[in-house]
Backbone and ligand atoms as CSV (ligand in chain L), in Angstrom:
chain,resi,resn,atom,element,x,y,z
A,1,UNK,N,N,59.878,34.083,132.825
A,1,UNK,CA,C,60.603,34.724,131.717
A,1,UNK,C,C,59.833,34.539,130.419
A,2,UNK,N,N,60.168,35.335,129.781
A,2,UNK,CA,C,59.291,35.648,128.030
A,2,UNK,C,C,59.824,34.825,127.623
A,3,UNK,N,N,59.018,33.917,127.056
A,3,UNK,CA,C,59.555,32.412,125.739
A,3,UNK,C,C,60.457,32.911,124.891
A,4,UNK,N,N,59.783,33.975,124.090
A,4,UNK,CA,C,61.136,34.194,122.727
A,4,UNK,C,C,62.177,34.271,123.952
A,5,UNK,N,N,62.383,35.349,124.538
A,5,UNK,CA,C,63.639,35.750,125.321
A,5,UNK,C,C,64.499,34.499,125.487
A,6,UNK,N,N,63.373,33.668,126.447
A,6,UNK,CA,C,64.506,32.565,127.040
A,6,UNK,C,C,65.169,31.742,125.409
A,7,UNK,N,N,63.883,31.352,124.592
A,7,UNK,CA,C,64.903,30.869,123.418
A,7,UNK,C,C,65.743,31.646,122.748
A,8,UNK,N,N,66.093,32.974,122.971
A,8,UNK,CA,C,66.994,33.669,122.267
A,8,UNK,C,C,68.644,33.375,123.364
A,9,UNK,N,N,68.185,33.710,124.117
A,9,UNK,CA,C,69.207,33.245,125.471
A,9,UNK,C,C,70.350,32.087,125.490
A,10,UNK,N,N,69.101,30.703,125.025
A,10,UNK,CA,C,69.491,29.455,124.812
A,10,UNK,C,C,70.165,29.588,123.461
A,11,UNK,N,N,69.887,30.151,122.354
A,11,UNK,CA,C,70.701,30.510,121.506
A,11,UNK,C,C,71.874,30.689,121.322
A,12,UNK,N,N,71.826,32.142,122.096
A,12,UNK,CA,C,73.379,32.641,122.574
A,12,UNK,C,C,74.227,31.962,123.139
A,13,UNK,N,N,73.790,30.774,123.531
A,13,UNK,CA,C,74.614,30.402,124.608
A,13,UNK,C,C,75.723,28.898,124.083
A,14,UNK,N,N,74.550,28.687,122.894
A,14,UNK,CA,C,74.747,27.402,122.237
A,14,UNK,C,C,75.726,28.544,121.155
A,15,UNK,N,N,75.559,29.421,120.717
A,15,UNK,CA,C,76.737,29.850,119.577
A,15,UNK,C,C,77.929,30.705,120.299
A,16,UNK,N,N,78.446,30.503,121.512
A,16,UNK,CA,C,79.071,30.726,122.485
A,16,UNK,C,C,80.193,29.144,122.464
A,17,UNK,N,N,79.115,28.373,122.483
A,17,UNK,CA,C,79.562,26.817,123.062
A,17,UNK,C,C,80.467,26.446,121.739
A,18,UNK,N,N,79.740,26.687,120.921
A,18,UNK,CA,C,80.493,26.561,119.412
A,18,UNK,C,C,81.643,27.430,119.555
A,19,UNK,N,N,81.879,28.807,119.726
A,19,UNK,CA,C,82.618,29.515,119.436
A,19,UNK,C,C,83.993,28.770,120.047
A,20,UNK,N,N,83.684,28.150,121.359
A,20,UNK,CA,C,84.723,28.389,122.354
A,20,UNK,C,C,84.678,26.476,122.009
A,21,UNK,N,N,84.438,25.700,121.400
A,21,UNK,CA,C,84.345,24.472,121.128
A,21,UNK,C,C,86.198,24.148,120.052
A,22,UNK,N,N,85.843,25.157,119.198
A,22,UNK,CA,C,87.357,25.445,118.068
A,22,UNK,C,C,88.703,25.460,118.929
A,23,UNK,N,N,89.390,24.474,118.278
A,23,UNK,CA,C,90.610,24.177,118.910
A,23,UNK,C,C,91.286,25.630,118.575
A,24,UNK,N,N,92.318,25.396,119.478
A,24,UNK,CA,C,93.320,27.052,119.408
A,24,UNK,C,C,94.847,26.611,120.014
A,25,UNK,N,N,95.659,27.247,118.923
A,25,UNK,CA,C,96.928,27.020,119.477
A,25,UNK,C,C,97.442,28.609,119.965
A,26,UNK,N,N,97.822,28.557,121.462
A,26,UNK,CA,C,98.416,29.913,121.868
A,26,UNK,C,C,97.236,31.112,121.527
A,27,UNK,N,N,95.810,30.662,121.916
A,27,UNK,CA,C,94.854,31.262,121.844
A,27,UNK,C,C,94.466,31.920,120.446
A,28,UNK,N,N,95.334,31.195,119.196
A,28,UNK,CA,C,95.367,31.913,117.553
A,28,UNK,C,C,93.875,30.569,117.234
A,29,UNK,N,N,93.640,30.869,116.203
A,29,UNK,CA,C,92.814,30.144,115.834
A,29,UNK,C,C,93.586,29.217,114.126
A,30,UNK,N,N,93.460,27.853,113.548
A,30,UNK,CA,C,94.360,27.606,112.844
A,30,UNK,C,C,94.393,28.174,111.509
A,31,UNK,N,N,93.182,29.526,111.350
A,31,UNK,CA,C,93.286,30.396,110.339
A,31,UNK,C,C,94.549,31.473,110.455
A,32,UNK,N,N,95.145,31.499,111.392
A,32,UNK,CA,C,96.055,32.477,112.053
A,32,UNK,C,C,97.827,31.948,111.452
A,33,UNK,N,N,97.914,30.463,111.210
A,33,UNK,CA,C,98.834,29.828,110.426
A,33,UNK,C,C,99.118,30.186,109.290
A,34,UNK,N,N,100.135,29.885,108.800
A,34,UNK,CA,C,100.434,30.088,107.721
A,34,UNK,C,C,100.728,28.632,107.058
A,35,UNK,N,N,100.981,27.374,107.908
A,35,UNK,CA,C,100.905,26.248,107.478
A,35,UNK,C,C,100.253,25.616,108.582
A,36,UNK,N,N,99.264,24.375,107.939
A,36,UNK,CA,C,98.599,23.988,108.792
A,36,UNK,C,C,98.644,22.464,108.479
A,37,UNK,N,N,99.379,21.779,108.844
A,37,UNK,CA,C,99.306,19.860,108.897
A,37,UNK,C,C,98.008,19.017,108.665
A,38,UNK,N,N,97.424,19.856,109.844
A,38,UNK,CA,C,95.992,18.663,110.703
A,38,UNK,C,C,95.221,19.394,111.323
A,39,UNK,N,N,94.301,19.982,110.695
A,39,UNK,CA,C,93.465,21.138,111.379
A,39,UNK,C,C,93.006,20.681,112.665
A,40,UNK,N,N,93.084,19.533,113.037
A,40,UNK,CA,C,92.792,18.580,114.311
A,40,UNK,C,C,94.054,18.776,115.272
A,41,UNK,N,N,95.351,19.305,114.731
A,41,UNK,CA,C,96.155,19.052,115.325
A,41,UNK,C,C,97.054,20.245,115.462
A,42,UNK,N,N,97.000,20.977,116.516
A,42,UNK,CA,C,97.506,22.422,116.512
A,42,UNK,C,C,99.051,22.383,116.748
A,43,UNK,N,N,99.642,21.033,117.131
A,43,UNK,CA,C,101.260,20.922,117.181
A,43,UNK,C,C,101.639,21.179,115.522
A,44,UNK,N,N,100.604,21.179,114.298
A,44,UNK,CA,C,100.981,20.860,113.513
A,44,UNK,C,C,100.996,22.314,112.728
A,45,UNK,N,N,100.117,23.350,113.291
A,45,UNK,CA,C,100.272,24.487,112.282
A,45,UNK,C,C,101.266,25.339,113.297
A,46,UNK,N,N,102.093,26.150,112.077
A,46,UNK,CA,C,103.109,26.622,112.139
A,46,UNK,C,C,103.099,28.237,111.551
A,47,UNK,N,N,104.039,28.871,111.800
A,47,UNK,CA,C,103.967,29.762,111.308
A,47,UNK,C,C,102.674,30.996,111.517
A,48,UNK,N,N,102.601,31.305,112.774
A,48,UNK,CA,C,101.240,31.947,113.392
A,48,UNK,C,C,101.414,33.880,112.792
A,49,UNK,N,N,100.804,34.402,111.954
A,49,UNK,CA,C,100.986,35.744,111.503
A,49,UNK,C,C,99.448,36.445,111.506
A,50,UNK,N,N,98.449,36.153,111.804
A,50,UNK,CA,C,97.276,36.858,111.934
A,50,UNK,C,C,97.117,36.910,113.072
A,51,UNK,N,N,96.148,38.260,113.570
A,51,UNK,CA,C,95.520,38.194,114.982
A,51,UNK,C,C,94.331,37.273,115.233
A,52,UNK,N,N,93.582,36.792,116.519
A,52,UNK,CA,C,92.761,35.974,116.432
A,52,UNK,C,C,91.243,36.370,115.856
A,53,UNK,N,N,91.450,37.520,115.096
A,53,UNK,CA,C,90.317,38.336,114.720
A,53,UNK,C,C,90.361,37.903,112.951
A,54,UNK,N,N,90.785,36.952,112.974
A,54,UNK,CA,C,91.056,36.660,111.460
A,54,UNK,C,C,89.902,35.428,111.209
A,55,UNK,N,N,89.433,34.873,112.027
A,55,UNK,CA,C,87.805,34.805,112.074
A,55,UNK,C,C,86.985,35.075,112.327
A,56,UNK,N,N,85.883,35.127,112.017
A,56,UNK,CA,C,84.538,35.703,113.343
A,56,UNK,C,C,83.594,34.866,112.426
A,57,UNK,N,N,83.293,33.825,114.109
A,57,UNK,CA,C,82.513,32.822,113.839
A,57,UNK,C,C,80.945,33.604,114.215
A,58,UNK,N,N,80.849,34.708,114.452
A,58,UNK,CA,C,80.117,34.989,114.943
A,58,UNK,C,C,78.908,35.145,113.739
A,59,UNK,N,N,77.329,34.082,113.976
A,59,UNK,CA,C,76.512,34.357,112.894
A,59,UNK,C,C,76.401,35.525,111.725
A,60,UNK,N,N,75.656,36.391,113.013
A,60,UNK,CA,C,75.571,37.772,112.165
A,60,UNK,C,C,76.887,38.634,111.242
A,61,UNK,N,N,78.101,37.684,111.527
A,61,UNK,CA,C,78.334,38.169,110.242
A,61,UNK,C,C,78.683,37.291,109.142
A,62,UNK,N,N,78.002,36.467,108.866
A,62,UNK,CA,C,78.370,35.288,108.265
A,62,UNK,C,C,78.075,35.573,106.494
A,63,UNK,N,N,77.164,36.508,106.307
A,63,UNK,CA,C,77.042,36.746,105.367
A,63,UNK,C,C,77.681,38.042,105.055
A,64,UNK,N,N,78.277,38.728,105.733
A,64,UNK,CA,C,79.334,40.027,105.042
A,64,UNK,C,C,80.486,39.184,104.809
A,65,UNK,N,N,80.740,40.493,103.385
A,65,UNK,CA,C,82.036,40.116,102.605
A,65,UNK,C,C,83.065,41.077,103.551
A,66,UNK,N,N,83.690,40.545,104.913
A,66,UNK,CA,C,84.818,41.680,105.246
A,66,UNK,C,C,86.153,41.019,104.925
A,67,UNK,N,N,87.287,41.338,104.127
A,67,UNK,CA,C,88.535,40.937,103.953
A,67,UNK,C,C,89.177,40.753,105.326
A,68,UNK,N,N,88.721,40.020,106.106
A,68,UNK,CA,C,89.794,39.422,107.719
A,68,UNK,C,C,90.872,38.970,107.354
A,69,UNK,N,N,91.049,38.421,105.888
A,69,UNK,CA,C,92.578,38.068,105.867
A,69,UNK,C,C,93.297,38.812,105.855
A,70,UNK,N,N,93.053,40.005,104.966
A,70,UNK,CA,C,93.879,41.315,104.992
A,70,UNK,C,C,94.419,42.565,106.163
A,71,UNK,N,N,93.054,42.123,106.694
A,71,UNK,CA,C,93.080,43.148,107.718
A,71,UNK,C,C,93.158,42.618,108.987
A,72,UNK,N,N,93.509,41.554,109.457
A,72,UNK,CA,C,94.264,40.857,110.638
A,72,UNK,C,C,95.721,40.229,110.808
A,73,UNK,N,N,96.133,40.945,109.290
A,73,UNK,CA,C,97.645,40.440,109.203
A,73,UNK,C,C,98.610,40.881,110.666
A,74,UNK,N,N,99.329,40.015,111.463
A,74,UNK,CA,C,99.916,40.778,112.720
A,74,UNK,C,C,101.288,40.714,112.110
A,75,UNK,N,N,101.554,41.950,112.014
A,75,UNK,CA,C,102.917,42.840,111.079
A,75,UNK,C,C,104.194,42.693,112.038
A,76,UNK,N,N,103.960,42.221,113.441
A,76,UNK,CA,C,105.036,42.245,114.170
A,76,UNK,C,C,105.540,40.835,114.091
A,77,UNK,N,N,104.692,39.625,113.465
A,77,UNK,CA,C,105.165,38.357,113.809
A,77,UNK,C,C,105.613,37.991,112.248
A,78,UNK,N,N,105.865,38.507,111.040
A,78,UNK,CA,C,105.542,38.355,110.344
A,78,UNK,C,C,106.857,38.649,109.597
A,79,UNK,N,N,108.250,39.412,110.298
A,79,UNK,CA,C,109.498,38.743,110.022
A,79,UNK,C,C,109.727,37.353,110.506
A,80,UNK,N,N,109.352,36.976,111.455
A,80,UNK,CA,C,109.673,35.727,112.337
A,80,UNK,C,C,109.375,34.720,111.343
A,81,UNK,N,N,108.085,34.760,110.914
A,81,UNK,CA,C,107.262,34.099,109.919
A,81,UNK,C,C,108.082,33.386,108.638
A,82,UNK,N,N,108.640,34.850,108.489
A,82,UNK,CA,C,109.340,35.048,107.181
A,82,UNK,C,C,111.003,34.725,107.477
A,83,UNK,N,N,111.433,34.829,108.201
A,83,UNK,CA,C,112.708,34.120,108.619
A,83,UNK,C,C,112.579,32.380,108.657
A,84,UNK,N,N,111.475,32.134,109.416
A,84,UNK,CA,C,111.309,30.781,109.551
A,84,UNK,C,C,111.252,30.031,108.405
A,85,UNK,N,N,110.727,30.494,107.169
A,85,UNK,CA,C,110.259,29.592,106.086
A,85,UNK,C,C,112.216,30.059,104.888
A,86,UNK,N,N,112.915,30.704,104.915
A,86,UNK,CA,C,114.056,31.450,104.280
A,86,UNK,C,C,115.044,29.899,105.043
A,87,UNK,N,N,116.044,29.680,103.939
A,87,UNK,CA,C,116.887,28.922,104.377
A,87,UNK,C,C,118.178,28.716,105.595
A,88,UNK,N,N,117.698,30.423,105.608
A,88,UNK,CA,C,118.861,30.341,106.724
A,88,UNK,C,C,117.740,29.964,108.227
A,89,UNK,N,N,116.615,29.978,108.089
A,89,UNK,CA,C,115.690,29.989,109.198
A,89,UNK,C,C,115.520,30.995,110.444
A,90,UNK,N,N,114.802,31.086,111.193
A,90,UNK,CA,C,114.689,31.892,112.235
A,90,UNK,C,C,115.610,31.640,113.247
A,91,UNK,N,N,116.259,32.622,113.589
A,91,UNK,CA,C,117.138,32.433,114.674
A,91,UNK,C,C,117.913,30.647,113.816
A,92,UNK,N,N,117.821,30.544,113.427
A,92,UNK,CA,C,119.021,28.975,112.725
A,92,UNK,C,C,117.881,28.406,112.428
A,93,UNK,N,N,117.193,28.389,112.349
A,93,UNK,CA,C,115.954,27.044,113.420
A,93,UNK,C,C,114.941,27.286,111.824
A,94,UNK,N,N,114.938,26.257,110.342
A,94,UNK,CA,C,114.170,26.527,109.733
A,94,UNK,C,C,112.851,25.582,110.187
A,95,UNK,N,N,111.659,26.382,109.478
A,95,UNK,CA,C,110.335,25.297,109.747
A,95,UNK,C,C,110.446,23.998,109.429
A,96,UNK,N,N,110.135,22.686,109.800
A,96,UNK,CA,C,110.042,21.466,109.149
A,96,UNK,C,C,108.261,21.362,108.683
A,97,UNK,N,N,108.345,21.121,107.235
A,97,UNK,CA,C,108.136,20.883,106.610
A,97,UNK,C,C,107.821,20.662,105.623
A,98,UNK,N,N,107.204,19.961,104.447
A,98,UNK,CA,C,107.240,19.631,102.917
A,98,UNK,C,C,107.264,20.492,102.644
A,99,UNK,N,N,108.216,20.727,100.998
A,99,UNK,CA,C,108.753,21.504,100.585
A,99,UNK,C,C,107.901,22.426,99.666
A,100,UNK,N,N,106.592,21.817,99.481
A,100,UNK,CA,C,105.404,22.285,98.846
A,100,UNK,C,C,104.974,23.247,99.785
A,101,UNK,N,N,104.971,22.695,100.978
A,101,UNK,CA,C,103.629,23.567,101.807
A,101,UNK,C,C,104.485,24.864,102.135
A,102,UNK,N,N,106.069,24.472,102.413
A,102,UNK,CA,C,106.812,25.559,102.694
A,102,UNK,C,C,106.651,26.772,101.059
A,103,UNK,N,N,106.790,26.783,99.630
A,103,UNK,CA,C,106.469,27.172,98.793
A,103,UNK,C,C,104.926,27.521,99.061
A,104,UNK,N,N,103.839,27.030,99.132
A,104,UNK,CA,C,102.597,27.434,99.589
A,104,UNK,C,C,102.525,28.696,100.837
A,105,UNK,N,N,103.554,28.427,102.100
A,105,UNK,CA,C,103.161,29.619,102.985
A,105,UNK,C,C,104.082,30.598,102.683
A,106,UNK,N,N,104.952,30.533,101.577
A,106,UNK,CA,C,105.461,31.300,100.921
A,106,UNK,C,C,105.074,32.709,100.330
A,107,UNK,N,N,104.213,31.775,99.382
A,107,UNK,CA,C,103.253,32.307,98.160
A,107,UNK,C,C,102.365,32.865,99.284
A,108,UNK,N,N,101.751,32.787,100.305
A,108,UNK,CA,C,100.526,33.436,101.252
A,108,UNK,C,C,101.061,34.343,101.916
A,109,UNK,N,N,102.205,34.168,102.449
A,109,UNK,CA,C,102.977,35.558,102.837
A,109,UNK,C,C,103.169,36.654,102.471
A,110,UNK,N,N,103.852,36.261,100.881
A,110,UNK,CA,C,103.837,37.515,99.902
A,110,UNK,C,C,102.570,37.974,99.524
A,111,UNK,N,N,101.347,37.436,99.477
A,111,UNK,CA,C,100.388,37.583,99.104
A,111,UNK,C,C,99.912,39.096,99.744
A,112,UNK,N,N,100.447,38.777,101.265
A,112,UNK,CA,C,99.906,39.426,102.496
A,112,UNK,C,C,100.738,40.804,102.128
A,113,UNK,N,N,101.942,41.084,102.004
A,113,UNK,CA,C,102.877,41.997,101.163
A,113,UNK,C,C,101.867,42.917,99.851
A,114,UNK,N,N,101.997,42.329,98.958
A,114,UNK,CA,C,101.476,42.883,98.225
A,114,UNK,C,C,100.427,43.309,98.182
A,115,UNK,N,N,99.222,42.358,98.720
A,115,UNK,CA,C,97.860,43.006,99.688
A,115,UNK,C,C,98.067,44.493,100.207
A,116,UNK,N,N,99.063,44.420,100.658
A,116,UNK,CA,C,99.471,45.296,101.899
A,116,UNK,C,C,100.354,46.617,100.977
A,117,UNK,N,N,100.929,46.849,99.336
A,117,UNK,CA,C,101.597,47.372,99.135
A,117,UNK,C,C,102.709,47.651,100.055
A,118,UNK,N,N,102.710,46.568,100.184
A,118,UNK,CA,C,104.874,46.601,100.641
A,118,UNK,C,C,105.497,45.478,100.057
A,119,UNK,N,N,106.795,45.856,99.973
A,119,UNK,CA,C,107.726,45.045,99.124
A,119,UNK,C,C,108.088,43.493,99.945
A,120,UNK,N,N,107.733,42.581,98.885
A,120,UNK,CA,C,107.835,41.312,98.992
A,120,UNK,C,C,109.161,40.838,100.126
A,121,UNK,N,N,109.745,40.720,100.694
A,121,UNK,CA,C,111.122,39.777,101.050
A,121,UNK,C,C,111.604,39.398,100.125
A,122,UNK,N,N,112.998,39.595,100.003
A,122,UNK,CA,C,113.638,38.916,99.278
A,122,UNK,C,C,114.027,37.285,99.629
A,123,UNK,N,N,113.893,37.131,101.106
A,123,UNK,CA,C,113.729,35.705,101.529
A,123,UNK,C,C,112.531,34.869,100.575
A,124,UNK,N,N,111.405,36.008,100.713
A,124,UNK,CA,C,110.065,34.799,100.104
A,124,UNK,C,C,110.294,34.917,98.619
A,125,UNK,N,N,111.115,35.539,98.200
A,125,UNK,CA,C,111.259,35.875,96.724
A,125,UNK,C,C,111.480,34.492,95.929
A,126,UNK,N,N,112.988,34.187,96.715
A,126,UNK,CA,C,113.802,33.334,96.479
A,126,UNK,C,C,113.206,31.785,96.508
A,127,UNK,N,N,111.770,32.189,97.285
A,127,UNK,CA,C,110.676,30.836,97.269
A,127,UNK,C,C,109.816,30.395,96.303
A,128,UNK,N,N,109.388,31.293,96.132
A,128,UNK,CA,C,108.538,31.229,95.337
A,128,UNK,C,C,108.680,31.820,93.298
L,1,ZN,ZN,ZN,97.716,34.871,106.182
């Protein structure tokens, strides 16, 4: 085999190893949270509203500016999201925890709203 080749190969294979090295909760990655505890610790992020395309570890694009936050928002999980952090909670059941970070995935929610030209929640309203 051709030298460059095989070291391009060995390359790939090592930014593969990396890729698939990143912890994942429910196959999201903990950019996919909306609160995150312990980036070590995926029991700890909560609130999952992006698709897993909301990173790309992938080199070649390491230097484009693409907005993935914006444009991996997943719009179907994202009442749930928004129920969960609102006092009455999701299905009863509010998120636990600090009352900051809950105000913080607040403020990132709506963010995602207005990003998005659509109207805020009046749940996250009342948060932030
Ligand atoms: Zn987000």
């Amino acid at each position: 085999m051709n030298k460059n080749l095989k070291g391009a190969l060995n390359k790939m294979s090592n930014v593969k190893e990396a890729i698939e090295k990143h912890t994942t909760k429910d196959g999201l990655p903990r950019e996919a949270f909306a609160i995150v505890g312990d980036p070590e610790d995926p029991e700890t992020w909560k609130l999952p509203h992006h698709t897993k395309a909301v990173v790309d570890r992938r080199p070649r694009y390491y230097h484009k500016r693409i907005d993935l936050a914006k444009t991996t928002v997943d719009w179907d999980r994202m009442p749930a999201a928004v129920a969960a952090l609102s006092r009455g909670g999701y299905r009863g059941e509010r998120v636990q925890a600090a009352a900051e970070d809950i105000i913080k995935a607040a403020r990132h929610l709506a963010a995602h709203y207005q990003a998005a030209n659509k109207p805020v929640p009046d749940t996250l309203g009342a948060l932030i």
